[in-house]
Legacy VTK file of the C-alpha trace (Angstrom):
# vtk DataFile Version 3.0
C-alpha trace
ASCII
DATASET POLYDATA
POINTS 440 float
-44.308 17.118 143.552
-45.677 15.212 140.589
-45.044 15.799 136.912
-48.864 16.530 136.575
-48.804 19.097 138.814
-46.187 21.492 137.187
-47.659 24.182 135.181
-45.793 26.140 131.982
-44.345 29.504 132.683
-46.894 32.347 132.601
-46.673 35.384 130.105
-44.908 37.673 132.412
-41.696 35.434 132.555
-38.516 36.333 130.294
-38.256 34.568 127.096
-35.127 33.010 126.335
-33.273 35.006 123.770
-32.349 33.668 120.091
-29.511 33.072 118.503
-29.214 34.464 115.428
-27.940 32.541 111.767
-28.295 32.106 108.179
-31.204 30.196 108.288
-33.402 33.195 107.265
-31.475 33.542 103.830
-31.918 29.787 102.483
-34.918 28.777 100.100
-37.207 25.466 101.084
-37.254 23.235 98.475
-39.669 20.016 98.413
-38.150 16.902 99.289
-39.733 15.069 96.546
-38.179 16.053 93.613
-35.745 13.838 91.446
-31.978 15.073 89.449
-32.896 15.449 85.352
-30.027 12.698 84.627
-31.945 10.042 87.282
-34.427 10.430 85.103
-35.768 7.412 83.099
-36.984 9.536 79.991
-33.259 10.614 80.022
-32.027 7.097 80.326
-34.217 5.565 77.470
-33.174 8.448 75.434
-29.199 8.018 76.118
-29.405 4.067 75.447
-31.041 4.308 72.092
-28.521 6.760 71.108
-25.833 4.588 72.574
-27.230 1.664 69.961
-27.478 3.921 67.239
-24.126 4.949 67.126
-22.694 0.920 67.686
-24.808 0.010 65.235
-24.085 2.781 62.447
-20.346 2.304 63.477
-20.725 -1.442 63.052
-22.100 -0.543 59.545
-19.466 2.221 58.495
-16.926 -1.088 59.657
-18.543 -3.387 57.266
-18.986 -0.859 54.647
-15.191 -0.716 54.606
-14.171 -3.757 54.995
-16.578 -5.356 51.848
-16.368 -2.194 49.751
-19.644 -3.456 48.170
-22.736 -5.226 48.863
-24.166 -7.672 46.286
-27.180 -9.565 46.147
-26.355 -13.101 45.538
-29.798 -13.594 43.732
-27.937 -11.012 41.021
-24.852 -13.077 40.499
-23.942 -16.286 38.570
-21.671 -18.297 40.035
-19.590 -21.056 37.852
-16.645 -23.320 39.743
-13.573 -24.077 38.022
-12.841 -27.483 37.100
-10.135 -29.655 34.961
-10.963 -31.472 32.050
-10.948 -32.015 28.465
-11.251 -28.946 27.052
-13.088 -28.429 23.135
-12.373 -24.767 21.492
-15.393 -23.821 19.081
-17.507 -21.032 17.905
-21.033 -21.035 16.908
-22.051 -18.937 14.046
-25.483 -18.479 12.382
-25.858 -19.462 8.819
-27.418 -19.178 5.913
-27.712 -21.244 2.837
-26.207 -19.549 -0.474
-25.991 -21.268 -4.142
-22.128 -21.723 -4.545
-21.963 -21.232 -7.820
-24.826 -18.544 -9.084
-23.157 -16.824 -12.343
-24.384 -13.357 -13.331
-23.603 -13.751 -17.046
-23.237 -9.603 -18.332
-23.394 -8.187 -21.925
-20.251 -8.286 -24.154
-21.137 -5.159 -26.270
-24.085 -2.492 -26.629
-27.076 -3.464 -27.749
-30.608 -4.871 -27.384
-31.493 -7.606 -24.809
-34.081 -9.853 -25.538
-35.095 -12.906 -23.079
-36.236 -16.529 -23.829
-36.826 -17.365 -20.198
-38.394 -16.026 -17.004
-36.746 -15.821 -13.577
-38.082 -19.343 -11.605
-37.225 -21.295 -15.111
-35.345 -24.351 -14.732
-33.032 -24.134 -17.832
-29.745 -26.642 -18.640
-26.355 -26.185 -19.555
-25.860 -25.062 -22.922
-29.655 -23.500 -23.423
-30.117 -20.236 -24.711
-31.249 -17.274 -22.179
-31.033 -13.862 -23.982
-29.795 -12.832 -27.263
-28.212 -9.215 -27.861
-28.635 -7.232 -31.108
-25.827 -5.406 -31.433
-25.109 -3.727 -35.143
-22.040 -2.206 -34.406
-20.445 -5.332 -33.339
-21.123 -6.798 -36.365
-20.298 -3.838 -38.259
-17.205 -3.641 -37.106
-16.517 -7.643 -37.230
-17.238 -7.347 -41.187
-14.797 -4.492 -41.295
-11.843 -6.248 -40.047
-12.694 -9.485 -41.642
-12.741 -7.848 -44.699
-9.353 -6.110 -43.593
-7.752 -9.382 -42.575
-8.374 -11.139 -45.741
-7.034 -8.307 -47.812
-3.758 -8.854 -45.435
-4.301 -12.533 -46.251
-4.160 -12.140 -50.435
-0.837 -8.865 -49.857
1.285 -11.320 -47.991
0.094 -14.237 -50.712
1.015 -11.688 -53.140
4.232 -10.726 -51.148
5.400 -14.302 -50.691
5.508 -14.574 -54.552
7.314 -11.520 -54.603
9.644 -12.474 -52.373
10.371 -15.565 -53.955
11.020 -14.163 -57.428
13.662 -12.019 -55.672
15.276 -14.746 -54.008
15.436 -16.130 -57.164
16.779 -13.456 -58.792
19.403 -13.583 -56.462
19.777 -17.043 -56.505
20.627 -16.899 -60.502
22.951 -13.954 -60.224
25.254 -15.501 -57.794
24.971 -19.096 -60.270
26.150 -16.877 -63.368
29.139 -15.136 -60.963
30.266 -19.042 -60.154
29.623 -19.541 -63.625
31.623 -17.163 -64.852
34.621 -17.882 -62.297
34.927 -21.560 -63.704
35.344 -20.486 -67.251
38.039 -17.475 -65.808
39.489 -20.164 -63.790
40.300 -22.876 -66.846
41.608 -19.974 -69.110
43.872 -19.599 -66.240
44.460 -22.877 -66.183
45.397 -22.942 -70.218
47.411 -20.003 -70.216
49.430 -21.285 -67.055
50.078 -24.183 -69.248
51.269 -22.211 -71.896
53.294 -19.919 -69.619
55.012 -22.664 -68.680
56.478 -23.682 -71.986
56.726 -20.265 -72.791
54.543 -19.805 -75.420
52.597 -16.948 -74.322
53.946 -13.653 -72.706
54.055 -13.026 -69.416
51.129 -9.905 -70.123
48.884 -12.405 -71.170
49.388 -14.610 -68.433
49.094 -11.859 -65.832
45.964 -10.735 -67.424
44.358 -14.141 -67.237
45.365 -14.551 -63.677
43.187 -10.856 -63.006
40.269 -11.900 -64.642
40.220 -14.808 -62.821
40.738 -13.036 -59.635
37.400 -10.728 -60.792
35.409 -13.154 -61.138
36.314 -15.062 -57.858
35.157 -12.010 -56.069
32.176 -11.101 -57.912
30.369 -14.604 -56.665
31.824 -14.377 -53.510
29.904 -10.957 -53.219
26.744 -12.229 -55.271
26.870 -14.960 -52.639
26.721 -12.634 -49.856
24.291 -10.586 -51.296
22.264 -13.463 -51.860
22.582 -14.302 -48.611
21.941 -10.691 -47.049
18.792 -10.331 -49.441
17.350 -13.749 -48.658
17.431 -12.767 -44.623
15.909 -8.738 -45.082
13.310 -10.760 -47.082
12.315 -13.300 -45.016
12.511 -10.206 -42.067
10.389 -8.164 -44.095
7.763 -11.290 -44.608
7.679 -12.520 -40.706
6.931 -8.725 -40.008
3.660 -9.186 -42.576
2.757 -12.344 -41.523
2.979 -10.642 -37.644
0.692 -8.117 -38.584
-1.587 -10.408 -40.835
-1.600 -12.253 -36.735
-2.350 -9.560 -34.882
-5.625 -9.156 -37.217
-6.327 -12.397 -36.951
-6.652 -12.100 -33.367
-8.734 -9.099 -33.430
-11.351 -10.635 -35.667
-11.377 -14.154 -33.730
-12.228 -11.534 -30.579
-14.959 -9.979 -32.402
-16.189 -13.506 -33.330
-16.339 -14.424 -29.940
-17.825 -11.760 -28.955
-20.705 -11.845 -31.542
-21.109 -15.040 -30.098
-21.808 -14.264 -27.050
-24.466 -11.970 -28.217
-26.010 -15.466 -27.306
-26.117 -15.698 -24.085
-26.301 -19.213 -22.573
-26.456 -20.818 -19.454
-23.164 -21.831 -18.220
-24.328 -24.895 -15.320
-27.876 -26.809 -15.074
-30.353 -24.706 -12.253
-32.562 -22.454 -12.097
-32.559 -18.787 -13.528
-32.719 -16.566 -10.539
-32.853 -12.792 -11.717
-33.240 -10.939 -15.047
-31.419 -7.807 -14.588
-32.729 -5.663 -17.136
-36.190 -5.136 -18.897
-36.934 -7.145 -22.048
-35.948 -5.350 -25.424
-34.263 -2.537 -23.510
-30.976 -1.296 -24.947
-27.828 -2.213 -22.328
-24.137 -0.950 -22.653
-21.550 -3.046 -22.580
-20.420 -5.125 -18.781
-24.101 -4.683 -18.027
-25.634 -7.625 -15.604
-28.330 -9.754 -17.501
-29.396 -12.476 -16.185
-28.269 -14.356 -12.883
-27.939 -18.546 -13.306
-28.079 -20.753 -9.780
-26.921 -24.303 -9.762
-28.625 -25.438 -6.712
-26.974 -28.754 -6.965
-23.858 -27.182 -5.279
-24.888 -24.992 -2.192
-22.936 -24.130 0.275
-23.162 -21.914 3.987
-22.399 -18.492 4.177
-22.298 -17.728 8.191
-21.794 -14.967 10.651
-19.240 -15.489 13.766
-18.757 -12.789 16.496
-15.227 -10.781 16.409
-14.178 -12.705 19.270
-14.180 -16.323 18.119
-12.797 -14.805 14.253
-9.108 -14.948 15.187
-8.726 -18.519 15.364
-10.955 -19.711 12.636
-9.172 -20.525 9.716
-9.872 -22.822 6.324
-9.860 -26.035 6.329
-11.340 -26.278 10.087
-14.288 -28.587 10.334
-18.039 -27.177 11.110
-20.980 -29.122 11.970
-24.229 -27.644 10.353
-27.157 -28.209 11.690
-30.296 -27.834 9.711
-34.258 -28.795 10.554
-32.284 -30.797 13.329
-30.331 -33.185 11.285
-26.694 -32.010 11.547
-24.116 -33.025 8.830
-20.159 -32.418 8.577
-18.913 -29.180 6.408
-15.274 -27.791 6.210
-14.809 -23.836 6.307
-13.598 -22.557 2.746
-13.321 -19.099 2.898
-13.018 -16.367 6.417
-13.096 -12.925 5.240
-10.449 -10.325 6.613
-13.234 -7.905 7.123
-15.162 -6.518 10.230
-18.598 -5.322 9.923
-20.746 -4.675 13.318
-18.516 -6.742 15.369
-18.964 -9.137 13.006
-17.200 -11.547 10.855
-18.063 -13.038 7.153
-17.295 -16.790 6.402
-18.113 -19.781 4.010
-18.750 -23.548 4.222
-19.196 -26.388 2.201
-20.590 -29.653 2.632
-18.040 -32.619 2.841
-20.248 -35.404 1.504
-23.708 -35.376 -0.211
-25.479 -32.510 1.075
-29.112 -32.576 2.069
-31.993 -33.257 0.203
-34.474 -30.376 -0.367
-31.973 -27.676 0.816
-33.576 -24.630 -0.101
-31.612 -20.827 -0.489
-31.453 -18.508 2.458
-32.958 -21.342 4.667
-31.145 -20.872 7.823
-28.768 -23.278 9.743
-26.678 -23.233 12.701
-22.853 -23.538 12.269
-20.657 -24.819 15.049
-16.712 -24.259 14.033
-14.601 -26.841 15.742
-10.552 -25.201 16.294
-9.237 -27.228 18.273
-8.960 -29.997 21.543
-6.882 -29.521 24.901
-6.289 -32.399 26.968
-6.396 -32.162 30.812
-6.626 -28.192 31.315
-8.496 -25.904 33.809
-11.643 -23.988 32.354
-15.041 -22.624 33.625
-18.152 -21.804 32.069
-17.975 -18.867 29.894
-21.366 -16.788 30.639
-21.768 -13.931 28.574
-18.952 -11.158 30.626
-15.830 -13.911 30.336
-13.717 -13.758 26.777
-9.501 -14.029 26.391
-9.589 -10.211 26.998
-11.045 -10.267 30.291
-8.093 -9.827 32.891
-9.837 -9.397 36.470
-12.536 -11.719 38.113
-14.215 -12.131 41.717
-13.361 -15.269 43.196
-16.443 -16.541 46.123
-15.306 -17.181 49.573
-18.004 -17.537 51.556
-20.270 -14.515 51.692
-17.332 -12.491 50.301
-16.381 -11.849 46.917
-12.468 -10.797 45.819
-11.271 -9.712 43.207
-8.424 -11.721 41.078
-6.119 -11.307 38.046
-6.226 -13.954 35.828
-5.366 -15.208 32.465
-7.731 -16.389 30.490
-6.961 -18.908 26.917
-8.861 -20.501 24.232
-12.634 -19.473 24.219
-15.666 -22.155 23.212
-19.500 -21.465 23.188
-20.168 -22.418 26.685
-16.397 -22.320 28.629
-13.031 -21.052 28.664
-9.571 -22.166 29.339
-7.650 -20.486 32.450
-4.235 -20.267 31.759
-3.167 -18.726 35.316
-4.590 -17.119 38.525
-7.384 -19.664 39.593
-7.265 -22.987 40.881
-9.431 -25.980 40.524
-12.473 -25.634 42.488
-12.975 -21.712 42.861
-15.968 -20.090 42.793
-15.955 -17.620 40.137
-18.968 -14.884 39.312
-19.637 -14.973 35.676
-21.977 -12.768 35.758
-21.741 -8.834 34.357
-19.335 -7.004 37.036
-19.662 -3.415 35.580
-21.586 -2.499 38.277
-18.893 -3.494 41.128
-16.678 -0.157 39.989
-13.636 -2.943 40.138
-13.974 -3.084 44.061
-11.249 -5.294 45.703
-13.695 -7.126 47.994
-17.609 -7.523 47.649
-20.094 -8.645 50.574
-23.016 -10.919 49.255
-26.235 -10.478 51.074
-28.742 -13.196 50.938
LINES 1 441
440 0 1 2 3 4 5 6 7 8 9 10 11 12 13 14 15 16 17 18 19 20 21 22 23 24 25 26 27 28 29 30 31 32 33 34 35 36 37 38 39 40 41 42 43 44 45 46 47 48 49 50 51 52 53 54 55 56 57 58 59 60 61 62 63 64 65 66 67 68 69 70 71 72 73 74 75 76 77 78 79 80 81 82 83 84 85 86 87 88 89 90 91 92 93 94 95 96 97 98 99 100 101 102 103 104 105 106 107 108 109 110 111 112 113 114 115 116 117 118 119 120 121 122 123 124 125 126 127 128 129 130 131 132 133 134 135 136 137 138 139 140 141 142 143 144 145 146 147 148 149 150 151 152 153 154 155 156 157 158 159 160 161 162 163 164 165 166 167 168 169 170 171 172 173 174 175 176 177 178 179 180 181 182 183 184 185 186 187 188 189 190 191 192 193 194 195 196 197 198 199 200 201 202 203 204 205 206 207 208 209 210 211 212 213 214 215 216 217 218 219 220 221 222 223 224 225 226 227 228 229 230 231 232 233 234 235 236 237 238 239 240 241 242 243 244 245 246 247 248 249 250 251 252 253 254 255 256 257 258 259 260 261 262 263 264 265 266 267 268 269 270 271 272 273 274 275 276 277 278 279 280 281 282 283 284 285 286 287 288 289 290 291 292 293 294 295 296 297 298 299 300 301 302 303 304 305 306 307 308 309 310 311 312 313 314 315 316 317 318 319 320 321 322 323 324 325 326 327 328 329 330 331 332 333 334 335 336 337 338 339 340 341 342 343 344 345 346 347 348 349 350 351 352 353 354 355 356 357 358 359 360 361 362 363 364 365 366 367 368 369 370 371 372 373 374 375 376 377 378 379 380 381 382 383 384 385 386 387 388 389 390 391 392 393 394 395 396 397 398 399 400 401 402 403 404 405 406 407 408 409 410 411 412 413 414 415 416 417 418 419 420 421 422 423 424 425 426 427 428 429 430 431 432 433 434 435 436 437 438 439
């Protein structure tokens, strides 16, 4: 029998019994479907967070390790280098007479001028006379006084004379009188000797003589004693007759200078008080200018004061022509982080100088052979302690010493080396970070 020919089983056979299992409690799911994590939305999303956090963690690294980040286009660099080394300060000047006398009243009175301010007026020529009636009433009053001191001690010299004198001729008579007591001695001793006379007589001889011995020895002293009180008693006038003497020749003088004149040859540059107005005495008149003698009165910053003294040179330099000064005067003050000072010209100055024209002043302090210095910038000065040395695109930070300061470098004393790389630039901002990145 053929494989064709066999036929299934009909309806009425016996089906085979099942076997029963857990197959009716399990779920068909599609075959298709994909895990969330083998997803590529998932993947993207994972790798771009996996970059983020490298690169903020690279970042955070850096961040720490530069502590800052500086552009470089914000920072001026300056190398260190060994040289000659000149210390100066420039100062701005301006040009001052340096001699302008303000001439000022000697007593009260009434000012009247002979010149305007702009006059050119010599030395020696009348500028203002003062009227002044109690200075002249009170010269006449102790002229008059002195001169009656002048005829009392005439009178008191004649005085004194006559006394003298007096005394002069009482102590004569007393030696007078002791020569003739002294040869009656002398006779009676005689006598005495022979015996001729009594003893009484002799004896009373001898006393008289002795009296009149002593009277000229006292009229002698007394002579003596009156002739110093006198001449005591006249230097004490003649003192006082002095003293008013010098009291009148200081009224004089100042009567005189009721008329005031110019003390130098210039130019008269104020008049201090309106004409035929009534001044007290010290008051300011009239202000002279010799502008033959000018000099530079300048302004240097605190800094560079210290180490100027007098006697430095300066270089001035005016309309472009410079010309050699000295410094003659640094004042001890401060004002605005400022300092005052004075030059003069060494040799002729200028012609056609003109006052308050302005001029540059360059003080020179001093030369140093063979030391290390850098440009100064505006941030660097001997106070400055800390600096950022440039390695590469790093910045650090380094103590240093810093020396003599000039307009355009400074001397470094220790803590940098010939060569560096130093940012002289203003490093406020940089919060005194030990190490700085610099960007490009």
């Amino acid at each position: 029998m053929s494989i064709a020919n066999l036929k299934p089983p009909t309806s009425s056979s016996a089906a085979p019994t099942a076997i029963r299992n857990t197959a009716a409690q399990d779920i068909a799911r599609a075959t298709s479907q994909q895990a969330w994590y083998r997803r590529r939305s998932v993947q993207y999303l994972a790798g771009g967070l996996l970059a983020l956090t490298v690169i903020l963690t690279w970042l955070v690294r850096s961040w720490a390790h530069s502590g800052h980040v500086v552009s470089s286009q914000n920072l001026e660099i300056a190398s260190v280098t060994r040289g000659d080394f000149v210390q100066d300060a420039a100062a701005r000047g301006t040009i001052i007479a340096a001699v302008s006398p303000t001439l000022s009243s000697t007593a009260a009175g009434t000012v009247t001028y002979l010149v305007h301010a702009g006059d050119r007026v010599s030395k020696g020529e009348v500028l203002a006379r003062l009227a002044s009636p109690e200075l002249e009433n009170e010269y006449a009053r102790e002229n008059t006084t002195l001169a009656s001191m002048d005829a009392a001690l005439a009178q008191q010299r004649v005085e004194l004379q006559q006394q003298l004198l007096e005394n002069r001729q009482r102590a004569d008579l007393a030696a007078v009188t002791m020569s003739q007591q002294l040869r009656e001695l002398q006779r009676l001793q005689a006598a005495w000797a022979v015996h001729v006379i009594s003893e009484h007589e002799y004896e009373a001889a001898y006393d008289n003589y002795s009296s009149a011995r002593l009277s000229y020895e006292h009229a002698n002293q007394n002579a003596a004693l009156e002739r110093e009180r006198i001449m005591l008693e006249l230097r004490t006038r003649q003192l006082a007759r002095n003293a008013q003497s010098l009291l009148v020749d200081g009224l004089k003088e100042k009567l005189e200078a009721l008329t005031v004149r110019s003390p130098v040859n210039g130019m008269v540059a104020d008049l201090a008080q309106p004409d035929q107005s009534h001044v007290a005495s010290s008051m300011p008149l009239v202000t002279v200018v010799d502008l033959s003698a000018l000099a530079i009165q300048f302004q240097v910053a605190e800094s560079f004061a210290g180490g100027i003294t007098t006697g430095m040179p300066a270089q001035i330099t005016i309309d472009g022509q410079t010309v050699h000064g000295v410094v003659t005067q640094v004042s001890p003050d401060v004002r605005d982080g400022w300092v005052t000072g004075r030059a003069k010209f060494t040799g002729s100055q200028p012609v056609g100088l003109r006052q308050n024209e302005q001029a540059a002043v360059r003080i020179v302090m001093g030369e140093h052979k063979d030391v290390l210095k850098v440009e100064r910038g505006a941030f660097l000065d001997p106070s400055t302690r800390f600096v950022y040395v440039v390695h590469g695109g790093e910045a650090t930070r380094v103590p240093v010493e810093l020396g003599a300061a000039s307009v355009s470098e400074i001397e470094v004393l220790h803590g940098l080396n010939a060569g560096d790389r130093v940012v002289i630039s203003d490093t406020q901002d940089f919060n005194d970070a030990p190490q700085l990145r610099i960007s490009r």
